[in-house]
N, C-alpha and C positions, 0 to 999 in steps of 0.2 A: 423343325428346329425346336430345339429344348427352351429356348426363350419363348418362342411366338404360344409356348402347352403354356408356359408360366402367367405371358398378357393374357392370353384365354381366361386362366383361371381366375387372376385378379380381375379384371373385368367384370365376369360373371360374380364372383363374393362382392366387387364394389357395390354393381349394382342391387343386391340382396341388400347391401347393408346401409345403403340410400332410401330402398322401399321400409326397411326395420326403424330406423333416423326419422325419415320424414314421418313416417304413422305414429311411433311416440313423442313427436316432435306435434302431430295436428293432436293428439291423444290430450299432451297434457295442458295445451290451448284450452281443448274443451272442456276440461277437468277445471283448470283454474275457471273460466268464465262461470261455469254450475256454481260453484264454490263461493264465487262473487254474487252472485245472484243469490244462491242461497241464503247467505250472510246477511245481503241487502234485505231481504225475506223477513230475516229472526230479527235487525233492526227493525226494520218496519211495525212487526209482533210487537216487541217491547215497547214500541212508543205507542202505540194504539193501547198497551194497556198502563201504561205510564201517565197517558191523556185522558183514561175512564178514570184512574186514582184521582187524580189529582183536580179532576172536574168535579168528581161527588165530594173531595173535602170542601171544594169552594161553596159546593150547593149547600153542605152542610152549617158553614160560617156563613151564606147568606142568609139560611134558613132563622140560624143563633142570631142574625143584628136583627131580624121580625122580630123576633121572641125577647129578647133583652135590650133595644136598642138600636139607634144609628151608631152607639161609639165602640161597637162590642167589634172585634175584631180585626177593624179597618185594616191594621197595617198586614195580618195574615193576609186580608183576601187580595187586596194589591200585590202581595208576593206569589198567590197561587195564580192571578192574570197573569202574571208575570210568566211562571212556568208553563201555562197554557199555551200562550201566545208562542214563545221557543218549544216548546212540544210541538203546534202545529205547524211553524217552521221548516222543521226540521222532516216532518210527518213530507209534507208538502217536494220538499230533497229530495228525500230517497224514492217517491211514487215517479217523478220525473225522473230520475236515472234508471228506475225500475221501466219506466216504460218505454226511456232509451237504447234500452236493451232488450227487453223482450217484444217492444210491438205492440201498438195499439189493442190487438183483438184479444191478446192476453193480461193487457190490464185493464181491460173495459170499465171505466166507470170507476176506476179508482181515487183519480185525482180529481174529477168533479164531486165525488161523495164526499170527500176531505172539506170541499168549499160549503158543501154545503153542511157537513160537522159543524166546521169553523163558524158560520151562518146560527145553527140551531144553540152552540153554547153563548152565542151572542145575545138570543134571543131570548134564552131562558134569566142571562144576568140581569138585563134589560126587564123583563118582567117584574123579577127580586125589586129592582129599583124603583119599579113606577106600585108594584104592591106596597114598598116601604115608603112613599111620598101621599099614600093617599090618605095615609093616618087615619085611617076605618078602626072605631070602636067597636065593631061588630069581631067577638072573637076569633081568632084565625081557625079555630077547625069548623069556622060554620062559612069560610068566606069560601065563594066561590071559582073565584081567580085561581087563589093559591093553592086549593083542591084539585084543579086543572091541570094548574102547573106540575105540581110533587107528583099527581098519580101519571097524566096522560104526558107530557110534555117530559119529564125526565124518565118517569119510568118504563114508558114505551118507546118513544121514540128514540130519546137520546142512547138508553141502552140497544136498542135495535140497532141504531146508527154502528155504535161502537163493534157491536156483536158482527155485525156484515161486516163491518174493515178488519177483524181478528181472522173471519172465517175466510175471505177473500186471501186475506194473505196464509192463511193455513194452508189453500188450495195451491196456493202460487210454489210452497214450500215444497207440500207432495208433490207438486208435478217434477220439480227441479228434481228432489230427490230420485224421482222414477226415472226421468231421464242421465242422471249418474247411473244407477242400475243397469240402464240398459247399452250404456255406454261402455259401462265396466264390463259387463257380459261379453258385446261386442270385442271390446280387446282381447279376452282371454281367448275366445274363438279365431279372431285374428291369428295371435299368436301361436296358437294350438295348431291352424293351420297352414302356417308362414313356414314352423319349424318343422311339419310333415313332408313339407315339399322342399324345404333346401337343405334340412341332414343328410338324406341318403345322399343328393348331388353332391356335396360336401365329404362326406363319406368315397363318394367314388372319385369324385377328381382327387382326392390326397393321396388314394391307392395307387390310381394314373398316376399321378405325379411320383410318387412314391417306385414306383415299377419301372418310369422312365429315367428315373436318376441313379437307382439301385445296379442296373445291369451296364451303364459306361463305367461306373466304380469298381463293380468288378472287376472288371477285364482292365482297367488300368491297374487296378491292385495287383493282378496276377503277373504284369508287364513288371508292376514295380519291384516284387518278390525277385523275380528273375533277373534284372537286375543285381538287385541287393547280394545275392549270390553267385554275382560276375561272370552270367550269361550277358555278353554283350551281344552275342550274334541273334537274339530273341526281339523279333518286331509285332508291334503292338497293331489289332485290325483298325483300320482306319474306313468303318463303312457307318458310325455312330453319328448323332445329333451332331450338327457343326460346330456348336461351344465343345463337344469332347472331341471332335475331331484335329481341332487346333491342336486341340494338347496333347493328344495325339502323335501327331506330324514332330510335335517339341520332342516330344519323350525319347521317340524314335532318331530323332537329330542328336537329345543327347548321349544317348545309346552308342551312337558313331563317335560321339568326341571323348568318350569319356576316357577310350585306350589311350587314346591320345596327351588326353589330362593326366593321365596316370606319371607317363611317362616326365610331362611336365613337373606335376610332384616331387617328383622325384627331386629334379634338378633344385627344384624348390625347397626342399627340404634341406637339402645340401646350404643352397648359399642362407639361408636360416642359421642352419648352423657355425656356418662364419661370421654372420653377423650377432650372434648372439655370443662369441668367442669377442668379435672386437667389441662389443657394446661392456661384455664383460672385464676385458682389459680398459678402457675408457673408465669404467666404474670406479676400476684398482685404483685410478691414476686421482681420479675425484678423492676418493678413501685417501689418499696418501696427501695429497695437498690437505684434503680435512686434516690429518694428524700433524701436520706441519703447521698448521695455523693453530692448531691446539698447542701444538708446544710451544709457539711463540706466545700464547696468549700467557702458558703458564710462567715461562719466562718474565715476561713482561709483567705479571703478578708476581713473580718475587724480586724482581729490579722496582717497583715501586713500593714492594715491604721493605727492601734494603735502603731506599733511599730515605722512607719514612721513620725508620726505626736508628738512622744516623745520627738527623740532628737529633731526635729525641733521647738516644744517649746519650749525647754533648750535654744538651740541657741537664738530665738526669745526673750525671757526672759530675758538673758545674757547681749545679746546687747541692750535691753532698761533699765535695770536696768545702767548698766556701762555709756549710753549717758545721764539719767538724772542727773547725777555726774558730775555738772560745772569741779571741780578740782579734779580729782581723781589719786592717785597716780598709779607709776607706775607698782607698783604689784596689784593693783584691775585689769587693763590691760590684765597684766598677766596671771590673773588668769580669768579672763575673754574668753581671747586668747585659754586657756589651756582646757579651757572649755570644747568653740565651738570644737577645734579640736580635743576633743576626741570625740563628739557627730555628728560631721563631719564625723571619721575612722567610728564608729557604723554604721553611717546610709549609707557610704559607701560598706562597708560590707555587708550591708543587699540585696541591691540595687545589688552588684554584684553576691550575690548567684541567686538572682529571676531572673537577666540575662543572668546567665551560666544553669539554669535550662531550662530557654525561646530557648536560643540558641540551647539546645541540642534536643529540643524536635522536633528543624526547620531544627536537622541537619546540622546543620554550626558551628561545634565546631572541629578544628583540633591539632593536637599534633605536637609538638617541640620534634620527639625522637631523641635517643640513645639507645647505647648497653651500660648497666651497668651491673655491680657484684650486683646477689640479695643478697647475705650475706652480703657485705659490707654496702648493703642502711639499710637491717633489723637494724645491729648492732647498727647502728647510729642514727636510730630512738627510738631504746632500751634505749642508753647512752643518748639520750635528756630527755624522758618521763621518764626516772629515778630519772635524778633532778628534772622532774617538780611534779612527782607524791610523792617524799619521804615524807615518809619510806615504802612506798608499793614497792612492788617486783616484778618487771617485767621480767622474763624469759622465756629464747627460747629454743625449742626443733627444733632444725635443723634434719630431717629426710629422706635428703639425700644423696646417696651411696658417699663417700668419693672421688670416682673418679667425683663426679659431683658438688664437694664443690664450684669450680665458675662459678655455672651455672648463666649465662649471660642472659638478658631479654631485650627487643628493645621497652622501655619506653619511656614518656615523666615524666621525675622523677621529677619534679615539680609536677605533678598532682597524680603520684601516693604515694608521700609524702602526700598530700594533703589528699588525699581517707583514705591511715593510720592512720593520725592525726584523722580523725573523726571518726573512730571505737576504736582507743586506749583511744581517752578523751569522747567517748561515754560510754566505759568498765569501766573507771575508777569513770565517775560520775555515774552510776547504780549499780556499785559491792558493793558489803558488804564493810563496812569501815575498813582500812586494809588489805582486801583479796589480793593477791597475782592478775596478768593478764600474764598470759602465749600468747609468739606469739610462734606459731606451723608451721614448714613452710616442705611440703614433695611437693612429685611429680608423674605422670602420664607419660600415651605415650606422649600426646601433653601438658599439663597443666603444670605448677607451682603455689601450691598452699596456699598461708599466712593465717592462721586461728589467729583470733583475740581470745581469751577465757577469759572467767571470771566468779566470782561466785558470783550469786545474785539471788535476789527473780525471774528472768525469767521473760517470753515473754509468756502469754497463745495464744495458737492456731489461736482462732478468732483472735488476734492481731498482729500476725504473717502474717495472710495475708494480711494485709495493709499494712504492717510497712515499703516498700518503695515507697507506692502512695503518693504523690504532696500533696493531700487536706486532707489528715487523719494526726490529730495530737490526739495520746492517751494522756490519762489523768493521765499523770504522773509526776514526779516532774522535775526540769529543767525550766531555764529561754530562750531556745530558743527558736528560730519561728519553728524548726522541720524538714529544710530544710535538716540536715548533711547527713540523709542516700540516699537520691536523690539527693545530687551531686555524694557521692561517686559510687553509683550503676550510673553514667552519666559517668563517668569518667573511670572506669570498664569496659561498654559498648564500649564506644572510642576508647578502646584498643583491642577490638575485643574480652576482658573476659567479667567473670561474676562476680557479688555479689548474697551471697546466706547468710539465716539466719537459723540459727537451735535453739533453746531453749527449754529447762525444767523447769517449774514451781518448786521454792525452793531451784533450785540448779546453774543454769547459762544460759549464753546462747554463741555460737558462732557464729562469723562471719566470713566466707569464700570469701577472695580475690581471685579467678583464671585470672593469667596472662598467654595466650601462651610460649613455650619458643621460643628461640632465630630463633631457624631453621624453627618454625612454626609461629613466631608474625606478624601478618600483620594488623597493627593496622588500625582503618578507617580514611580517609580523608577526611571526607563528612562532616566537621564543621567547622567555619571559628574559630580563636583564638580568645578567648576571655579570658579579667582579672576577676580574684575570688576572693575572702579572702583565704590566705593561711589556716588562723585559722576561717571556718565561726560558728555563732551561730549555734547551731544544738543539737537536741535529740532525743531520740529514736521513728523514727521515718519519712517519708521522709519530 
């Protein structure tokens, strides 16, 4: 198997490259430890000859308080004890770590020579001290102590002293270095050796390998050729590695299906092509309602320049009619004044509905709520639109449960007065003349529901689905712009409800207010406040 050549081979590179890993892995062990000890080494150096400086200046300033005095100096030579005593410190460190690591038999006598250093410059200040106490008139180059001292005592010994601890770590240094050398040597022979014996292996297994992969590719390539040039009757050998043999057996299987596929294709191409005919008629259809909703839009841009550009004639007209009147009394004024300001409210009005539409659609329309009595707002809208609709008959069917008679709604009742006013003077101008308008008011788990109802010629189907888009105004009687049912469904939404419309051709249609109730209203605050017309123009329709 073509797998089991592959474990082979990996296997044999791991393990190569486990022995290469580990030996520069023990390599640079030993590398750093040399490197450490050396270092420790050249410290060592430096402070043996940091401790001959700094000893012969002391000797020096002891030598100077003989010769000039006790007061000559003092505070030097206290500073140079000072760095003596941390020189041998430190001396004293590094020969203990030094011999923590190399072994007694190679620091032989190191850190006893140190004691006894530390010992001989004690001895020599000591002397200074008791020469300078014995206040001998006898000249110093004829005393015999201090002659002792200076020639035998500092200049043999101590420098001897010094001299072995330089030379000792001199030796310690070369040995270190020699064995880096021979260390470094070591490797390079290692490795000289290492890569003499796993290239060529390396070399041949990649050919093996190379030769075992090279010759299933062919013969599948030639399979595949054959193929490709709609030999379907051409079977591929199946006497290869088991991984090519699989593929193999495939190629050959799909050899057998592919006349088959063909055939499929075919069919498949076909109903492709029907679907790409209906998908394409589907498209038309989309295209064409787009242009329809384009021209309602543009319509509806020039029924709003028409309506805007009315009263502003009026006005226009008003006030030049009344300025070419040198003397005009004070009722043309008036009436003048009475004019504009009703052609003013109009075009106010108009202006604030396309605002509260603009606003909502941006999302920045918020509510001013409360907790009200829904039966006390119905009532009260009932008892308004009774005077204003009489002799029609506006009646409520309250449906529901007795225990829930003031169920309470967390409005902003300004707007949902608003939203009623446009469904009750929408019912009233579309119903049969005279028909009665029933408000219907029940309830759900979460819902409170006001249905608006009336009887008239209805709303057919297809006009049911527009009847609260922005740019569709049906063609029906009414002198508004069309806007009433998209504020009220704006206004609906605001509150977290819905508007919904139902109709029957002949007989009426209804309109469904759902408000949450109180426990569940969480009306949105995603719209900034804006003014409306309490009463705006509006028909059916948004």
């Amino acid at each position: 198997m073509y797998k089991r050549k592959l474990y082979l081979f990996g296997l044999l590179s791991t393990f190569i490259l486990i022995i290469a890993l580990a030996s520069a892995a023990v390599t640079a062990h030993l590398t750093r430890a040399n490197l450490e000890q050396s270092q420790l080494a050249q410290s060592l150096l430096s402070e043996h000859q940091e401790l001959s400086s700094t000893s012969y200046r002391l000797f020096k300033q002891l030598t100077d308080e003989l010769i000039f005095g006790k007061g000559a100096n003092q505070a030097n030579v206290r500073n140079k004890q000072e760095k003596i005593d941390q020189s041998i410190t430190r001396i004293k460190k590094f020969e203990l770590a030094q011999r923590e690591a190399l072994g007694l038999d190679a620091t032989q006598g190191s850190v006893e020579d140190t004691d006894e250093l530390e010992a001989l410059i004690a001895y020599i200040v000591s002397e200074f001290r008791d020469i300078a106490q014995l206040n001998d008139s006898t000249p110093l180059h004829e005393q015999e102590r201090l002659h002792t001292l200076l020639e035998s005592t500092i200049d043999n010994q101590f420098r001897e002293a010094i001299n072995a601890a330089v030379v000792r770590q001199g030796k310690v240094v070369s040995r270190i270095n020699a064995s880096i050398d021979t260390l470094n040597t070591s490797i390079v022979w290692f490795t000289i050796i290492l890569g003499a014996i796993t290239c060529p292996f390396i070399l041949l297994g990649c050919y093996w390998l190379f030769n075992a992969l090279y010759h299933p590719l062919t013969v599948i390539r030639t399979g595949t050729d054959a193929i490709a040039s709609g030999n379907y009757h051409y079977r591929l050998p199946e006497t290869l590695d088991d991984e090519f043999t699989d593929l193999v057996k495939a190629l050959n299987s799909m050899i057998a299906r592919l006349a088959e596929h063909e055939d499929k294709a075919s069919a498949y191409r076909k109903q492709l092509e029907y679907d790409v005919e209906t998908r394409t008629r589907a498209l038309q259809e989309v295209n064409n309602k787009l242009t329809q909703l384009d021209a309602k839009r543009r319509q509806f841009m020039a029924d709003v320049s028409h309506e805007l550009r009315t009263p502003l004639t009026i006005i226009r007209g008003e006030a030049q009619v009344t300025l070419r009147q040198k003397s005009a009394a004070n009722e043309i004024y008036q009436e003048t004044l009475h004019t504009i300001l009703e052609q003013s409210v109009k075009l106010s009005k108009l202006v604030d509905d396309l605002l509260l539409l603009a606003r909502a659609e941006m999302h920045e329309f918020t509510l001013d709520v409360a907790e009200y009595s829904l039966k006390s707002l119905v009532n009260e809208q009932i008892a308004l639109w009774q005077k204003i609709v009489k002799p029609r008959v506006i009646s409520l069917k309250w449906n529901i449960d007795s225990v829930d008679k003031s169920q309470t709604v967390i409005i902003d009742k300004d707007r949902i007065i608003q939203a009623l006013t446009i469904l009750i003077e929408n019912a009233s101008k579309y119903s049969t003349e005279h028909a009665p308008i029933t408000l219907a008011v029940d309830e759900n788990d979460h819902w409170v529901n006001i249905h608006v109802i009336d009887i008239s010629e209805g709303i057919s189907s297809s006009d049911l689905e527009h009847i609260f888009e922005r740019f569709v105004r049906l063609k029906r009687k009414g002198d508004g712009m069309g806007l009433g049912l998209s504020i009220a469904k704006a206004i609906a939404e605001a509150h977290g409800g819905k508007l919904m419309a139902t109709s029957t051709l002949g007989k009426g249609s209804t309109f469904t207010l759902s408000i949450k109730k109180a426990n569940n209203n969480k009306p949105l605050a995603a719209f900034e406040e804006t003014t409306f017309s309490e009463v705006p123009n509006n028909e059916r329709q948004p």
